[in-house]
C-alpha angles and dihedrals in degrees: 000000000000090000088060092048095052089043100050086059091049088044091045092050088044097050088070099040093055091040085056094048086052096049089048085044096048084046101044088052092050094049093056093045092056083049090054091039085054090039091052086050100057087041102065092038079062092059095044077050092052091044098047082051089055094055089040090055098049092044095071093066096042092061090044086057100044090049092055083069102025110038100155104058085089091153094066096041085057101047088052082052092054097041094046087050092044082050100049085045093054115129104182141041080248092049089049098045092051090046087050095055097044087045090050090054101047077044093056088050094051098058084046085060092044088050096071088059114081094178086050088055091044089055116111097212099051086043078066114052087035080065085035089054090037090053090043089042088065086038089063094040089055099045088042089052090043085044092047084050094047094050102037081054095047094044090045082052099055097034099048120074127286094021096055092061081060099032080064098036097059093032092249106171136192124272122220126255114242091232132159118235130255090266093055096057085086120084120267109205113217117168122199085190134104112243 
């Protein structure tokens, strides 16, 4: 019986300490989840960046093509200009968004412009970059769906308990959805095809 006397203090002095390891271990393991969550995050807005770059990119020769036919819709040629600079100065996943969506619809303009001009359809070249915007378009549209998951994932994970005490804690914040705006919610029609 004195063997059991001297064991139940040291369990009883044990049961604490290894109560404490398991709550820093539990919270060890939810803080680094919420860091891959965020990492996740920034990884994927990378990839809708990469992506936005790629049609920017393309869209300089495209207006340069299309000028060689069309040089008098200055108006149009200046609007793409201005949509592909406010893009590349986007900050944010909002600002982007909104850029996109300004830039898809100068875009949109410019293949209606495109469109009056037969020998400029018939061009290989332009045939070209229209396939090579068409293959970044549902680039965009990819990176911009894997970017909205991981941040719905990232922002469930700081605003539901027990994430959000350390989503505060640690001064985790939201992250912005890449969303079109209300008035992109209606249909832009933009044809790669000859009329």
């Amino acid at each position: 019986m004195m063997v059991e006397k001297h064991a139940l203090p040291l369990v009883y002095a044990l049961v604490p300490i290894l109560l404490l390891m398991l709550l820093v271990a539990w919270a060890v393991g939810m803080y680094n989840s919420l860091v891959r969550s965020r990492m996740r995050t920034r990884e994927a807005w990378s990839g809708v960046e990469v992506q936005l770059k790629r049609r920017a990119s393309l869209i300089p020769n495209l207006v340069e093509t299309v000028r060689g036919y069309a040089g008098h819709e200055h108006s149009v040629f200046t609007e793409v200009a201005q949509a592909r600079g406010a893009l590349a100065n986007a900050a944010t996943p909002a600002a982007a968004a909104a850029a996109d969506q300004s830039l898809t619809m100068t875009l949109g303009r410019l293949m209606a412009v495109a469109e009056n001009y037969p020998q400029l359809q018939a061009a290989s070249g332009f045939g070209q970059l229209q396939s090579e915007l068409q293959d970044t378009e549902e680039k965009v549209a990819y990176a911009r769906q894997f970017y909205n998951q991981n941040a719905l994932d990232y922002n469930a994970r700081i605003q539901s308990f027990p994430g959000n005490q350390f989503a505060r804690m640690f001064s985790f914040e939201p992250v912005a959805f890449f969303a079109a705006e209300e008035s992109a919610h209606n249909d832009v029609k933009v044809s790669f095809s000859a009329a």
